[in-house]
Kinemage of the C-alpha trace (Angstrom):
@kinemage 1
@onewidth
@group {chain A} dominant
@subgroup {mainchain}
@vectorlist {calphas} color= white
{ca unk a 1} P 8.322 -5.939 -14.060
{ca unk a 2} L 8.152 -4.311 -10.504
{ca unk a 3} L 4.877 -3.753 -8.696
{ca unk a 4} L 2.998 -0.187 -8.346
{ca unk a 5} L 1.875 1.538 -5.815
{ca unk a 6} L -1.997 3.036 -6.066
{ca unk a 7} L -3.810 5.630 -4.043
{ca unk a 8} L -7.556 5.681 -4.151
{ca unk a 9} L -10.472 7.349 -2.594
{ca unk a 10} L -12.899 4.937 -0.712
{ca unk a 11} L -16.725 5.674 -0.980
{ca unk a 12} L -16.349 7.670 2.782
{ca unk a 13} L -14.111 9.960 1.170
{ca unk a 14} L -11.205 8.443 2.896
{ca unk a 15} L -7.460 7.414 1.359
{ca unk a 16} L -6.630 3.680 0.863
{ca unk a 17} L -3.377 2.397 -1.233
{ca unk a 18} L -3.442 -0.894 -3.100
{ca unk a 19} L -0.103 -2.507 -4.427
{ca unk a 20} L -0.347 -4.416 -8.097
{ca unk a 21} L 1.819 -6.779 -9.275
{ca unk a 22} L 3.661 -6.080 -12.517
{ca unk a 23} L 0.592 -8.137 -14.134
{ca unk a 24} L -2.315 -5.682 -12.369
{ca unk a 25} L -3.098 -8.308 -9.426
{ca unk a 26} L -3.447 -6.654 -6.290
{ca unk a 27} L -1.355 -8.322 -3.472
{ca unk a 28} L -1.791 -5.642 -0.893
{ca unk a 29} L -4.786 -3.569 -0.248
{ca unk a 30} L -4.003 -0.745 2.656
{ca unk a 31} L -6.277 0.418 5.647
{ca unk a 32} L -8.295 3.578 5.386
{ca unk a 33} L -6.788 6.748 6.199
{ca unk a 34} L -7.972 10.094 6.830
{ca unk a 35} L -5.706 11.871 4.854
{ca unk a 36} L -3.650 11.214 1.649
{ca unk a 37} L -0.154 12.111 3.158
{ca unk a 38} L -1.293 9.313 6.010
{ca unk a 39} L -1.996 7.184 3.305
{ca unk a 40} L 1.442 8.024 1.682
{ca unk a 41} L 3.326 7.542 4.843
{ca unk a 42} L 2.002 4.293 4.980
{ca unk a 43} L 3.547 3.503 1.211
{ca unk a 44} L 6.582 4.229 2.668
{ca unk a 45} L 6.206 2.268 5.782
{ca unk a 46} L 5.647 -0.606 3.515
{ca unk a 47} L 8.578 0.138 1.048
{ca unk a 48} L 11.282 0.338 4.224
{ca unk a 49} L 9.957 -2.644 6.168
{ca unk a 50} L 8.916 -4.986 2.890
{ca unk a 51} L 12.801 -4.946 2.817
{ca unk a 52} L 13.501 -6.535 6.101
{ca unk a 53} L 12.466 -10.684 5.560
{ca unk a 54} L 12.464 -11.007 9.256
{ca unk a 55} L 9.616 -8.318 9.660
{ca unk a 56} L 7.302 -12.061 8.229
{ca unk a 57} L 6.014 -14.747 9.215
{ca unk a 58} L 5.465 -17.818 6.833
């Protein structure tokens, strides 16, 4: 099973995304944004650079 991508609202009324692990553990929480297509910019941001192994250090 594949993780999932989550958008929330923090308590200042700004966006945050958290990414879950096919069992519901969260192994990525986001920074705020002020918007929710900011906040789904930075999914993507995420999805094209998660790809590249060289974008980590271990």
């Amino acid at each position: 099973m594949s993780g999932k991508f989550e958008i929330d609202k923090a308590s200042n009324e700004q966006f945050i995304f958290r990414l879950k692990a096919g069992n519901g553990e969260i192994i990525l929480a986001s920074e705020q944004y002020t918007t929710k297509t900011a906040c789904e910019n930075g999914i993507d941001s995420v999805r094209k650079n998660s790809a590249d192994d060289s974008n980590f250090e271990r």
